[in-house]
N, C-alpha and C positions, 0 to 999 in steps of 0.2 A: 557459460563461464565468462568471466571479464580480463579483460586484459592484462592487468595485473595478477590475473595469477598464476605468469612464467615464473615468478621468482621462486615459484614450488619447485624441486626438486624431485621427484620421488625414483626415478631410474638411473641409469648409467648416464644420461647425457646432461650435460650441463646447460643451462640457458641459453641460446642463439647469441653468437657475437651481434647478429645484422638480421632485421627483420622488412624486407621490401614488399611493398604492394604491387601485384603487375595487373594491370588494367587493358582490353583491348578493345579495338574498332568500335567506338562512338560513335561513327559516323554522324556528327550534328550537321541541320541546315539551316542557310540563313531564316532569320525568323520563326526559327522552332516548329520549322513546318517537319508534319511526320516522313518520315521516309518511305517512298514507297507508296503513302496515301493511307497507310495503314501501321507502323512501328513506330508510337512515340519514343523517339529515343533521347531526347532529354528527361523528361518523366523516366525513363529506365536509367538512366543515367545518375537522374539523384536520388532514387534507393540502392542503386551501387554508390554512391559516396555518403549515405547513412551508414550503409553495409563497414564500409569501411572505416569510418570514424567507430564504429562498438568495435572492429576486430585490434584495436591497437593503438595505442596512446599516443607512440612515439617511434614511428615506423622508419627505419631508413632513409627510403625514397619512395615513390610515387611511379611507377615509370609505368606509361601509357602506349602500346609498343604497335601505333600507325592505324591509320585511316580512321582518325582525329575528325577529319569531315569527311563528309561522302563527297560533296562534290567542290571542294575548295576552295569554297566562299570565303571573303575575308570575315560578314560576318558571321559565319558559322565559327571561326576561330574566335571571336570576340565572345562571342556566348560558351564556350567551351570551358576558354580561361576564366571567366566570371564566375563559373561553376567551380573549380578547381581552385584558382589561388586562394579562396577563401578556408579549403579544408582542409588547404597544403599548410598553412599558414600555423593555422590552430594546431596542424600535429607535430608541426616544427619541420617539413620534410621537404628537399628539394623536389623538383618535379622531372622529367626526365621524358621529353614531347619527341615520340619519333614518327618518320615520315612514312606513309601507305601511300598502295597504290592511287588510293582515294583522293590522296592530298595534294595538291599544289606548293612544290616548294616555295614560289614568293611569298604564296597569302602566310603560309605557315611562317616561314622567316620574319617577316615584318606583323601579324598578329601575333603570335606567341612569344615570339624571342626578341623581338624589337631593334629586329637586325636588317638592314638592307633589303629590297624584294628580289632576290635574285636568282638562280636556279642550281645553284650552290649546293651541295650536299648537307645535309641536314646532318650535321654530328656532334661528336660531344664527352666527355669527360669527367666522370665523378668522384673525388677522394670521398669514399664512406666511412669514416676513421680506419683506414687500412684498407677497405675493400672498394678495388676498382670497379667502376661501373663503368661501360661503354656502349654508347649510341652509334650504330652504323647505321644507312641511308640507303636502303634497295628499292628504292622508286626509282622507275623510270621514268625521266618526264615526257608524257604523251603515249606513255604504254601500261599495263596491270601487270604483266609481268613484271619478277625481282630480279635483279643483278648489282653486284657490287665493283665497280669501274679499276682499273689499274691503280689509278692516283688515293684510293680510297682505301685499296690494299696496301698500296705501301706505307700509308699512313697510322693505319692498323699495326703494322709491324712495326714500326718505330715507338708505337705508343707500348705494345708488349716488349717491346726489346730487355726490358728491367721491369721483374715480376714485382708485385704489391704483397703488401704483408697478408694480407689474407685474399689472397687472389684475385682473378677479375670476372667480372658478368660481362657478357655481351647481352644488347636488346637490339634489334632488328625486327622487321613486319613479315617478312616472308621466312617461312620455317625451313631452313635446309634438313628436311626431311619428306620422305614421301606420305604420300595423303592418298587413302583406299578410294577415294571419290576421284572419276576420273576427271570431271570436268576442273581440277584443281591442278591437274598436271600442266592443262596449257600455260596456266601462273605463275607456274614453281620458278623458283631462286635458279638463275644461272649461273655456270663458270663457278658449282659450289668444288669442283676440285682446287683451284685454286685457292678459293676460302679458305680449303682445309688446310693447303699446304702453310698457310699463315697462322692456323690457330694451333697445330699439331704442335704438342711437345710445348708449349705453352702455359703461363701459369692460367689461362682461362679455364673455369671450373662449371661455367653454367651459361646456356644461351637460352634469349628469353624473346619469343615469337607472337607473331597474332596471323591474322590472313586468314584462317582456318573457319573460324566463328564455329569451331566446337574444341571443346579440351582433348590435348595430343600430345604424347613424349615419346621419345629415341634418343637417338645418338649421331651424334655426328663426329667427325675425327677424334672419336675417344670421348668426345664432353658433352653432357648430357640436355637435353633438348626441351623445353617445357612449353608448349604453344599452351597458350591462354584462351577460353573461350570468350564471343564477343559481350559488349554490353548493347548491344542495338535491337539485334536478334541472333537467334543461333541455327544451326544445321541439324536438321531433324535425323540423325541418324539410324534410328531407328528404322529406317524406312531402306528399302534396295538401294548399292551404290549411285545406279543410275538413275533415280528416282528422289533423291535425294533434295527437300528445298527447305528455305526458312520456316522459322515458327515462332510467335510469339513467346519464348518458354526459354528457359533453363539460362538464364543468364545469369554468367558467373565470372569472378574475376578468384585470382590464385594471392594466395599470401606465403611469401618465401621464405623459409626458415634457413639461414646458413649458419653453420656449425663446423667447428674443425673439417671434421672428416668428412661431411656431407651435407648437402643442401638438399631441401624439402618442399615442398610445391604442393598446396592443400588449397584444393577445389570450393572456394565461396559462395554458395548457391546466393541469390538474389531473389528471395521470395519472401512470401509473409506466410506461409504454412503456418499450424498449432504447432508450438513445440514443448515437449517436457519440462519439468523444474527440479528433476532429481539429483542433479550436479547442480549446486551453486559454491558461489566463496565459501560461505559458511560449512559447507560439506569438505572444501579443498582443506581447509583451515584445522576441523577434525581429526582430518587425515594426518595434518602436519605436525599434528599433537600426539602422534602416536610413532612408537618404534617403528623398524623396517618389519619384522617380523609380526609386528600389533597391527601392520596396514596389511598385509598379505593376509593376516585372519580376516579381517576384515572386509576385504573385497575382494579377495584372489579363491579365499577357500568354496567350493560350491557345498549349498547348505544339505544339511545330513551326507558329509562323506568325512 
């Protein structure tokens, strides 16, 4: 189906107010050298930003949630952006660059955001016509574990102090949630009770994760959790916790539907598999042609009953 055909209606919910793309761990290097010696991940990189331009015209934001480069090159930042601002551009959509363990806050400050190189927290601020977006910064500098610093918390809460008309997203790189893979615990987000005491009771309605490099949801003080799988490579899960390594395969980024009452997180494989042609416009457009009652004969009734 294309992307124009949310203006279809056919159920209870009404069209998404705000539709965001979350994107994770690129990990680019300088010179487009593969990672590892073996994951191209700029090649993977830009059939996830093909992927992206067929799922949606005109997408909210972009938000890319850390470890931007693997190893904090300035020009693996330059080659990132070069990728990006051009499909940010075309879809009209701000971009929303957070900081991983992976990353370097100076290269990241001064390549992407054309700010100072300094070791500053990498944050940030989005009016989405109503819906707040925020960037927080759980790099350590000089460690892979996440935490988020006193001065970063309070700043957090000043920014929620006065809720948004249609609430706020947080994006951060490490998930304040647990992960079944032990070797992830040594990583995990510290001092998340604190976090929590800042986000509780809160108009925040969605926190949006990477670190993980496989798709992952929970909850955390009430509000709901959506780690994004990477685009580089991902964690073969399939496989015993503790046996658990990369693989070329299953790279996906999520496309976020928010809606009054609920926001949605739909899993974007990055593949070229065969697929179907039995849903196109043309079929949406039949369908739109027809009663409520003429579309449920239609496709709801199972045939001979």
């Amino acid at each position: 189906m294309s992307a124009g055909t949310s203006a279809h209606v056919f159920g209870r919910h009404e069209p998404a107010s705000h539709v965001l793309i979350h994107v994770s761990d690129p990990h680019f290097l300088a010179g487009g050298a593969q990672l590892g010696g073996r994951y191209d991940v700029e090649e993977n990189f830009a059939r996830t930003l093909r992927a992206i331009r067929a799922v949606h015209p005109h997408p909210s934001a972009i938000v890319i949630t850390g470890d931007l480069a693997d190893l904090g090159e300035p020009d693996a930042y330059r080659r990132l952006r070069a990728a990006v601002e051009p499909v940010a551009r075309e879809l009209g959509a701000p971009v929303a660059w957070v900081a991983g363990n992976h990353d370097e806050r100076p290269a990241l400050r001064q390549g992407l955001l054309d700010l100072e190189p300094t070791e500053d927290p990498v944050t940030g601020v989005w009016d989405l016509d109503g819906l707040r977006l925020i960037a927080l910064d759980s790099s350590v500098p000089g460690w892979h574990h996440g935490d988020i610093d006193h001065d970063q918390l309070s700043w957090l809460a000043e920014q929620l102090a006065d809720p948004a008309p249609h609430g706020t997203v947080l994006a951060l790189h490490h998930p304040p949630i647990p992960s079944h893979l032990p070797l992830f615990d040594v990583l995990e987000l510290r001092h998340q009770d604190e976090l929590a005491d800042v986000i509780r009771g809160t108009d925040v309605r969605g926190i949006l994760a990477g670190h993980l490099h496989y798709s992952s949801h929970g909850t955390f003080a009430g509000v709901p959790v959506s780690v994004a799988s990477a685009t580089c490579y991902t964690m073969n899960v399939a496989r015993p916790p503790a046996d658990v390594n990369g693989m070329d395969a299953a790279q996906a980024f999520h496309l976020v539907h928010v809606y009054p009452d609920t926001i949605t997180h739909t899993v974007v494989p990055v593949t070229d598999a065969a697929t179907g042609d039995y849903f196109s416009e043309e079929w949406l457009e039949r369908m739109a042609s027809l009663t409520p009652e003429g579309r449920l004969e239609a496709f709801s009734r199972k045939p001979g009953r």
